[in-house]
N, C-alpha and C positions, 0 to 999 in steps of 0.2 A: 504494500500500500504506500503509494510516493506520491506527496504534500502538492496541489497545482498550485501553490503558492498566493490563490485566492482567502481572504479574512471577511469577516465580519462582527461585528458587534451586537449582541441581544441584552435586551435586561429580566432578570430574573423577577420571581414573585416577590422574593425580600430586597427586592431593588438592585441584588449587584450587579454590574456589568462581564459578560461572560463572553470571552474570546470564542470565537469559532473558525476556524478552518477546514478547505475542502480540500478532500483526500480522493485518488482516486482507486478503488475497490474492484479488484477481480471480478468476473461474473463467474459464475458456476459452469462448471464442465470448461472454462474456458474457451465459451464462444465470446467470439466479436473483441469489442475494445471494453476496457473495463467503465463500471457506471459511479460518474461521480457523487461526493454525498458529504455532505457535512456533520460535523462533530464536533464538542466541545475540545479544545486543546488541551495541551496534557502539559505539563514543565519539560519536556524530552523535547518537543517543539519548538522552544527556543534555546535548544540547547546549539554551540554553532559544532560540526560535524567532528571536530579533534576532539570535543568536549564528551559526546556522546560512550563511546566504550567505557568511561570513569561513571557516569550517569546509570546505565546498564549495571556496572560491577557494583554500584551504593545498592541497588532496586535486590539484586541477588543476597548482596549480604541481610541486608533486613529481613529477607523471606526467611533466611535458614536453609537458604539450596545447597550449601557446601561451596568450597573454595570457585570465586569466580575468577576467571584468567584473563588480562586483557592482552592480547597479542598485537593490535594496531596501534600504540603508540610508538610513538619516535621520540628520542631523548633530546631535551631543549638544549642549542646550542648556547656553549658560555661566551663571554662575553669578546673574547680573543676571537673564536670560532665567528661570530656575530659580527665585528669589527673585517673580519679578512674576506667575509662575503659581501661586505657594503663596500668596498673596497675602501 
C-alpha cells in the first residue's frame, strides 16, 4: 500500500482535527490497478524514509515480538568524513 501523497483535513465529534491521507490498496485476486481510499494517518506517515526501520524496531519492541533487527541503516558520517564530501 504506497501513500499518493494526496491529504486532507476532517474534524472529529470532540472537535479535533484528524489528518487523512490517500493510500492506494491492492484489489483482490489482483485485477486491474489498485482502488484508492482514505484513512486516518498513522505517526509512520510522517516519519521521513531513513527514519522508518528505527520506527518499525520501537513498534516490535513494545509488542514483545523478540529481538527486532534493523539491517537498512547506514552509519552517519563524522564530521572529517562530512567535510571531504563537501569538498
Amino acid at each position: 500500500m504506497s501513500l499518493t501523497g494526496r491529504f486532507w483535513f476532517r474534524k472529529s465529534w470532540t472537535g479535533r482535527l484528524v489528518l487523512l491521507v490517500e493510500e492506494e490498496r491492492p484489489r483482490w485476486f489482483g485485477r486491474g490497478a489498485g482502488k484508492p481510499r482514505w484513512r486516518n494517518a498513522k505517526l509512520l506517515d510522517f516519519a521521513e524514509p531513513e527514519l522508518r526501520p528505527l520506527m518499525m524496531m520501537e513498534k516490535h519492541h513494545r509488542m514483545g515480538s523478540g529481538p527486532a533487527q534493523v539491517r537498512t541503516l547506514r552509519p552517519v558520517p563524522t564530521a572529517v568524513e562530512a567535510r571531504a564530501a563537501n569538498g
